[in-house]
N, C-alpha and C positions, 0 to 999 in steps of 0.2 A: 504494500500500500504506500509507503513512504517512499521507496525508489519510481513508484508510478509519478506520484506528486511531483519529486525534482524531475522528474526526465519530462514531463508534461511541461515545467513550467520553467524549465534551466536556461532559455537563452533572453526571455525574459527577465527574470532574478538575477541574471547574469549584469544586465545592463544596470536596474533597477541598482545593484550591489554598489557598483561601480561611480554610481550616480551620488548615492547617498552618501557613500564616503568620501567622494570629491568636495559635497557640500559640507560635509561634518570637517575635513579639512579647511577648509574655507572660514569657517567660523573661528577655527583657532587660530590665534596668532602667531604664536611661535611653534608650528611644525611643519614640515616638510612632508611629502608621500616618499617611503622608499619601499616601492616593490618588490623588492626582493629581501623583505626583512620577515620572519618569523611572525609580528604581532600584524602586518599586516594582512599575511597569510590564512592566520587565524581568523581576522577580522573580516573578511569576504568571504571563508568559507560559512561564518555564523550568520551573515547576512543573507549568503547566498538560501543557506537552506529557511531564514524567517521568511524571507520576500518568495521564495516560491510557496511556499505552508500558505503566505498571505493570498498570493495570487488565487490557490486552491480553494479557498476561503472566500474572495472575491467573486469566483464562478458559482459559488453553491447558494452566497447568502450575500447580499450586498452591504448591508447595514454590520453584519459580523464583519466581513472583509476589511471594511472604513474604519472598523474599533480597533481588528488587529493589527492594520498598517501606521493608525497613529498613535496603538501602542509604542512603538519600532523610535518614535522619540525620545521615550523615556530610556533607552539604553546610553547614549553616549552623554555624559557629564557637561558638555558643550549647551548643548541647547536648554538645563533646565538645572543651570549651576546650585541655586540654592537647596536642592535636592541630589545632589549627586551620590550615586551609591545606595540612593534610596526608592527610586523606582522601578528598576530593572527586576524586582521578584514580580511586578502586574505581569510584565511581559511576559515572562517565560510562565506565570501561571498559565495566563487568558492563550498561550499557545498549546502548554499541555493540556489543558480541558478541550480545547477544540480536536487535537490527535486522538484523545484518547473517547470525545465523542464519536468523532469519525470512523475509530476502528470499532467500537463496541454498533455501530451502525450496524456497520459490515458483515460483523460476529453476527447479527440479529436477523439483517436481513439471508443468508446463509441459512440458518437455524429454519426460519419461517419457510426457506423456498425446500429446504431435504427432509422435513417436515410433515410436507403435503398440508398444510394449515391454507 
């Protein structure tokens, strides 16, 4: 289920990633982008996989999709300084309840169709 999501929505998220951390660079003063550094690495592959979770979210439910993409603020320290370090648990909550709605879906509908219900 979870590799369907990224490969569905990878050149997408892809850009999406790219975008965001351009801007999130932008915001800060004093840093550079170095690509070929370890935290950046980290940092696009984590985006990579919110921004497609999000997009996947965006196709199913629009009003969820708009929550969890402007969740995706509360993660970098830059845009909501006087909270820093302090919002990033919404995030990664309001993503795991959505995964783990979507797989217990899955589970159900499954269930319901070998079932014969």
């Amino acid at each position: 289920m979870f590799l369907l999501i990224l490969k569905k929505n990878f050149k997408k998220a892809t850009l999406l990633s790219f975008a965001f951390i351009g801007i999130i660079y932008f915001l800060e003063e004093s840093s550079s982008i170095n690509f070929f550094s370890p935290e950046f690495f980290l940092t696009f592959v984590m985006y990579l996989i919110l921004f497609s979770i999000c997009l996947d979210a965006l196709d199913k439910n629009k009003i969820l999709g708009l929550l969890m993409s402007f969740s995706l603020l509360f993660l970098p320290p830059v845009i909501f300084p006087e909270f820093a370090g302090k919002l990033f648990p919404l995030t990664y909550g309001i993503f795991i309840i959505y995964l783990f709605f979507t797989y217990g879906l899955s589970m159900f509908r499954n269930w319901k169709n070998n079932a014969g219900l």
